[in-house]
Structures are given as C-alpha cells and as structure tokens.
C-alpha positions as CSV (number, residue, x, y, z in Angstrom):
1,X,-59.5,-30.6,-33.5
2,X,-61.0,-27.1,-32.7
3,X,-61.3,-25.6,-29.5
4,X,-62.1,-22.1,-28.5
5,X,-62.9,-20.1,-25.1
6,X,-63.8,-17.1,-24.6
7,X,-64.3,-16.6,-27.9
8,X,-65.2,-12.7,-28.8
9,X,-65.2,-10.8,-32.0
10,X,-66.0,-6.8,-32.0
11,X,-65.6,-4.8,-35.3
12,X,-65.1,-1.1,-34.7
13,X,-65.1,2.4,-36.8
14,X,-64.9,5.8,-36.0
15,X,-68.8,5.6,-34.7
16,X,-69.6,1.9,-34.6
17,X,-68.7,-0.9,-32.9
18,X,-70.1,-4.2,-33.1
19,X,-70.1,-7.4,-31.5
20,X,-70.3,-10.2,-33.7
21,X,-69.2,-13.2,-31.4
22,X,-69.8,-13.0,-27.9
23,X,-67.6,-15.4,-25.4
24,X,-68.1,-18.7,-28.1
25,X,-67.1,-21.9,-26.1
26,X,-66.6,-24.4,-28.9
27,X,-65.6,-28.0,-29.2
28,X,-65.4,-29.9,-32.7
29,X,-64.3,-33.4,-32.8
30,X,-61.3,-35.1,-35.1
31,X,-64.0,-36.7,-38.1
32,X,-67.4,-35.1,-37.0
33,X,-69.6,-32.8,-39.4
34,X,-70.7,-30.0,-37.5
35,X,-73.5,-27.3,-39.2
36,X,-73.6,-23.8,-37.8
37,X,-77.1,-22.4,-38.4
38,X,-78.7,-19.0,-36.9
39,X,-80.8,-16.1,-38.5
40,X,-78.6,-13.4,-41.1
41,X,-76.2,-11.3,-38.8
42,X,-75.7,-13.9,-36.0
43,X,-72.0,-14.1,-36.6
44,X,-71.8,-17.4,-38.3
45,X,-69.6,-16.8,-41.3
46,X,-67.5,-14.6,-38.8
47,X,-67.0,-17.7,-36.5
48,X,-66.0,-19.6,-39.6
49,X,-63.5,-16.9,-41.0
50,X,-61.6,-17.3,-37.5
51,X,-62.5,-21.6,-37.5
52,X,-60.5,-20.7,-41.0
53,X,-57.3,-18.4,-40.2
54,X,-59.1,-16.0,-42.3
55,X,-59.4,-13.6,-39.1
56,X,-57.9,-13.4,-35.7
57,X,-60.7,-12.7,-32.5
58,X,-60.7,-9.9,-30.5
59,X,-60.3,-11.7,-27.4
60,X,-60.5,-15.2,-26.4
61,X,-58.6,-18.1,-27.6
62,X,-58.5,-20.5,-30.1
63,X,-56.7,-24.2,-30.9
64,X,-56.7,-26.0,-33.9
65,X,-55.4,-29.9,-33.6
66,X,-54.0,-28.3,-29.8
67,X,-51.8,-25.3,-31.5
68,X,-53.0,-22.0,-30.2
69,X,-54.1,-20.0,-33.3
70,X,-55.8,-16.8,-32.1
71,X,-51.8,-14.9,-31.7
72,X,-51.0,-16.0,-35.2
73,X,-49.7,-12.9,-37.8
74,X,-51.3,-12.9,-40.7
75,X,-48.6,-14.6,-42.2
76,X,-48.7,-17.2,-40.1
77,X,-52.2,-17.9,-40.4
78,X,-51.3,-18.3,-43.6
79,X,-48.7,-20.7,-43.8
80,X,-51.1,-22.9,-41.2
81,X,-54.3,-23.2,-43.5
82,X,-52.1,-24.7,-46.3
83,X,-52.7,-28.2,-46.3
84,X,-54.8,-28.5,-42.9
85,X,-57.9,-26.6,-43.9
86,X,-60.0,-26.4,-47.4
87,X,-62.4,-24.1,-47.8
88,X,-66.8,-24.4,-49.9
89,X,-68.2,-21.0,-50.9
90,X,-71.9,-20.4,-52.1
91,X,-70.2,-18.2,-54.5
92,X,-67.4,-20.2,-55.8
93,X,-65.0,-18.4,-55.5
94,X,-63.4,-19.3,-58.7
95,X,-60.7,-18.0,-60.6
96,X,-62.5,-16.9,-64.1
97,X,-58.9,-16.4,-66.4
98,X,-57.9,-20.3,-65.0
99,X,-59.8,-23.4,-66.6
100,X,-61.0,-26.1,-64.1
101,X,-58.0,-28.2,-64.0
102,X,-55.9,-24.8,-62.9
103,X,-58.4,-24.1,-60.3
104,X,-58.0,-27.0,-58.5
105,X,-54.0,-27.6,-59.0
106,X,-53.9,-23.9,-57.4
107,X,-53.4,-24.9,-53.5
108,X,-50.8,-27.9,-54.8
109,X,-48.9,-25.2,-56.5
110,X,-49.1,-22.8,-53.4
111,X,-47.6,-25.9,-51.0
112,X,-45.1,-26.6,-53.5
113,X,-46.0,-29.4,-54.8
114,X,-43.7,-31.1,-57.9
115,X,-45.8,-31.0,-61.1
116,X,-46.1,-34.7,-61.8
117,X,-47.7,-35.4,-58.3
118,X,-49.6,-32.4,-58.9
119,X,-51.0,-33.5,-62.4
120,X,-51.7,-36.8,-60.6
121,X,-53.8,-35.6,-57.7
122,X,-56.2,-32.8,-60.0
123,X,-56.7,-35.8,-62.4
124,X,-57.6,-38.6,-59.8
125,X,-60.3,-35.5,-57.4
126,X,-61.7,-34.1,-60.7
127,X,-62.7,-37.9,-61.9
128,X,-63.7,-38.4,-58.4
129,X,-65.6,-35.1,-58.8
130,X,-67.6,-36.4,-62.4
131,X,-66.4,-33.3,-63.2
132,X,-62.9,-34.8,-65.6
133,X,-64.6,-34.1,-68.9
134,X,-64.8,-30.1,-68.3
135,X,-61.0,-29.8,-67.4
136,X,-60.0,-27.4,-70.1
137,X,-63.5,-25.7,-69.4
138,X,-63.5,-22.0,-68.1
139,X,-65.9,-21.2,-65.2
140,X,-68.1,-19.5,-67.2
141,X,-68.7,-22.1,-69.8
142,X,-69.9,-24.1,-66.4
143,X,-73.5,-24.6,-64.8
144,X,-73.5,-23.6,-61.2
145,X,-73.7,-27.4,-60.1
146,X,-70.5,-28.2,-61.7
147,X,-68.9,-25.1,-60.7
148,X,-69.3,-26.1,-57.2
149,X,-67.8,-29.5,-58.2
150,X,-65.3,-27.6,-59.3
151,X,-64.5,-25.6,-55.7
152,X,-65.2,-29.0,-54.0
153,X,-62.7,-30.1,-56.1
154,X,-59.9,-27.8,-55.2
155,X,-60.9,-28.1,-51.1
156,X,-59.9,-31.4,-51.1
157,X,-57.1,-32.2,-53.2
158,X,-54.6,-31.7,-51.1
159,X,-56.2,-33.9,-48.2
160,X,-56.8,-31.0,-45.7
161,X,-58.1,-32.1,-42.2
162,X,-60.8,-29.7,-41.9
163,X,-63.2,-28.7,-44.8
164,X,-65.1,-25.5,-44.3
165,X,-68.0,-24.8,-46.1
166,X,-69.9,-21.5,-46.3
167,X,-73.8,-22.1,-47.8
168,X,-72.6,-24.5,-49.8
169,X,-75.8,-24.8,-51.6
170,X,-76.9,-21.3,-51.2
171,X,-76.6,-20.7,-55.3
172,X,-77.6,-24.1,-56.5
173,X,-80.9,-26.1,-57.4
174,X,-82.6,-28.8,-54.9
175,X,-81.1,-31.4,-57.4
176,X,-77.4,-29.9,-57.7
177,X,-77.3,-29.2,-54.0
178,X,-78.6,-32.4,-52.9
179,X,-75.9,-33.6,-54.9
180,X,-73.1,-31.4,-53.2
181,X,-74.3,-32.5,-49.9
182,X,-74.3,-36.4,-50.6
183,X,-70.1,-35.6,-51.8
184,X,-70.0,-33.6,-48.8
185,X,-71.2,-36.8,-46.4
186,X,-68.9,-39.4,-48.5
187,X,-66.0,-37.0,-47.6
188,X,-67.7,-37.3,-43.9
189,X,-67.7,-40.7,-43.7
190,X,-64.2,-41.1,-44.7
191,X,-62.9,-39.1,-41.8
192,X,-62.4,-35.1,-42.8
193,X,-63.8,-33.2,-40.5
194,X,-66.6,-30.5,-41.7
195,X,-67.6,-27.5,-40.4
196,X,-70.7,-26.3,-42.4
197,X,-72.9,-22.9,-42.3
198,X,-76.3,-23.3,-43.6
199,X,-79.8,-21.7,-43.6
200,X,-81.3,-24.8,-44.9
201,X,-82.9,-27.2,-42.4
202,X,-83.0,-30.1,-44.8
203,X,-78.5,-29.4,-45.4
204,X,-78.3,-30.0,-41.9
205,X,-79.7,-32.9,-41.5
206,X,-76.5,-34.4,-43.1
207,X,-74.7,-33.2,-40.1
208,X,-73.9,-34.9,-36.8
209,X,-74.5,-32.0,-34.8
210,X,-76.4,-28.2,-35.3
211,X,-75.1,-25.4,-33.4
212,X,-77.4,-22.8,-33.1
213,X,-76.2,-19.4,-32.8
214,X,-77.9,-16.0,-32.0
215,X,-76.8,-12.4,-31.6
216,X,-73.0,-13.9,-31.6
217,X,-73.8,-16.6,-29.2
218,X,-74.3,-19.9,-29.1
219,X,-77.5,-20.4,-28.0
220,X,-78.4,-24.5,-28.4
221,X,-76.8,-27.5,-29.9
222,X,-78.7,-30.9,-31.7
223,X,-76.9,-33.6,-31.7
224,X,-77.9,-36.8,-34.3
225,X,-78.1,-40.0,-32.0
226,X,-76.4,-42.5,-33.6
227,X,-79.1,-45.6,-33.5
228,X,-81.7,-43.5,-34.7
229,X,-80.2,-41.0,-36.7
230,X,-82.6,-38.4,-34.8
231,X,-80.7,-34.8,-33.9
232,X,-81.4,-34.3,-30.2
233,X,-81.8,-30.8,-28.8
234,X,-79.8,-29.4,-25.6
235,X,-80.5,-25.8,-24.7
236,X,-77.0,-24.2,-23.4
C-alpha cells in the first residue's frame, strides 16, 4: 500500500534549515499495523503528515496503493485522502460548535454522501463505538476516553483503507487507552491497514511491526513473529 524512496523532508527560513526526514525507504503492507516510534524531534509525525497527503517531501518519492503521490497539488492531495485515508489525533481534533453525531457525518458530507446513507453509517460506527448514547452530546460535555471514541468514530466511517493514528493515547488514562488500542486491533484484524506513532512501548506491542526512527532516519525495524507473537529486531 505505501511505498516511498528516497524519502527527504528539509524545512527552511530565512536562517534555518532543517532536515526532518533523511532518504526514508519505506514499505507498508495491504492489512498490516505498523507503529512508528523514535525519541521527540525524530521526524515521526512529519513522516506521517506526508504517509497522510497532509504534506508533500522535499525530495524523494512516494506511492500510495501504486499512485505516485509526492507531485500531488494541494488540491489534489486532497481530493485523494477522501475516502482512502482516516486520520487518530492525541488531541482530537474535534469540532467543539458540532455534537458527536455531526463530527463523525463530517467526512460523509465532504464525499458527498446522500443523507439517508449518511444517517445510516454515523448510527451503525457510533453503536459500534459504545459511544450512540452521547450523540447529541458536545465535545465538551465528553470525558477524553469518549472523545477519542468519538475521532475513532469519524476515521472509520467511511471505510478508508489506511487509518493513521498520531499518539492515539497520548491524552488518555491506562484504562481508556487500553481501550482505544484493543478498537484499534479489532479494526486490525479486520483488514484496514494502520499506521501508528507512539512513545509508549506497551501501544506498540499491538503492532505487527516497530519502525524505529532517529534524527529523520530509520534506524531499525521489529517485526512480531507470527507463532509466538514475539517482535523480532533487525538493525538497518
């Protein structure tokens, strides 16, 4: 599903310029859960944002289901993420003046969507969710728990291929984010593709693989062996 070569990333001002990825060969599978993991400035949410169509590299190239991406206007980008790629921040990221059923009909309405299919998927994700009985709820009147339900929610219901999820965890308690992790592997296990960045150890445990980035590079990968469920190391 994702494929980049090359991959490089340099921010620049007047006085600065920084490298954020440096030459990121990456290969994610069609179905596999894949966590990113590295120390705070390593480039990880960076390599996300262009995994996401939310930025374009500096140099390099980039594929997504064997499109080439990394050309892409803005617009474009755009118009691709819309039903391929649904997206888990540690913040939420949640619309405070819409209640929770609004939140998650929001990327039905931007794909178009007729109403009474849209009323149909909100209802059926936020039941699957546990989160039905706070539809008409605000945000705010929500615990952080549920209000990551609630962006879960709104990643999935339009059936994306990819899910990307940004320290999904990062604001909640052991119980609610052991909670967002175990929806996180049923969505696994039924075939969408996950691209997770974490600090935690124990959050990426849930993952197939751990790609270990430092200074913009990928530095190692662990891979989970399938018979023992073990993640294996390989330095790159």
């Amino acid at each position: 599903m994702i494929h980049t070569k090359d991959l490089s990333k340099v921010f620049r001002t007047e006085e600065v310029e920084t490298s954020a990825l440096q030459h990121v060969n990456l290969h994610i599978e069609t179905g596999e859960f894949a966590a990113i993991m590295g120390p705070s400035g390593c480039g990880k949410s960076t390599l996300l944002n262009i995994i996401g169509l939310l930025d374009n590299p500096s140099t390099g190239s980039y594929t997504f289901n064997q499109v080439e991406i990394s050309d892409k206007s803005e617009k474009q980008r755009t118009k691709f993420r819309k039903g391929n790629i649904g997206f888990i921040f540690q913040s939420f990221n949640l619309i405070d003046e819409l209640n929770v059923f609004e939140n998650v009909e929001l990327p039905l309405l931007y794909m178009g969507v007729p109403s009474t299919q849209r009323k149909e998927k909100v209802v059926q994700v936020l039941k699957r969710m546990n989160i039905d009985h706070r539809a008409k709820h605000f945000p705010q009147q929500l615990s952080g728990g549920q209000q990551q339900r609630v962006a879960i929610a709104r990643a999935v219901v339009s059936n994306p291929k990819l899910i990307l999820a940004d320290e999904p965890t990062g604001n909640l308690d052991s119980t609610n984010g052991t909670e967002v992790m175990q929806l996180l592997e049923e969505l696994h296990k039924e075939g969408t593709t996950i691209v997770m960045v974490t600090h935690s150890q124990s959050d990426a445990e849930y993952a197939d693989r751990v790609i270990n980035l430092f200074d913009g590079k990928i530095v190692s990968e662990n891979r989970k062996d399938p018979q023992s469920h073990i993640l294996e190391s390989a330095v790159l």
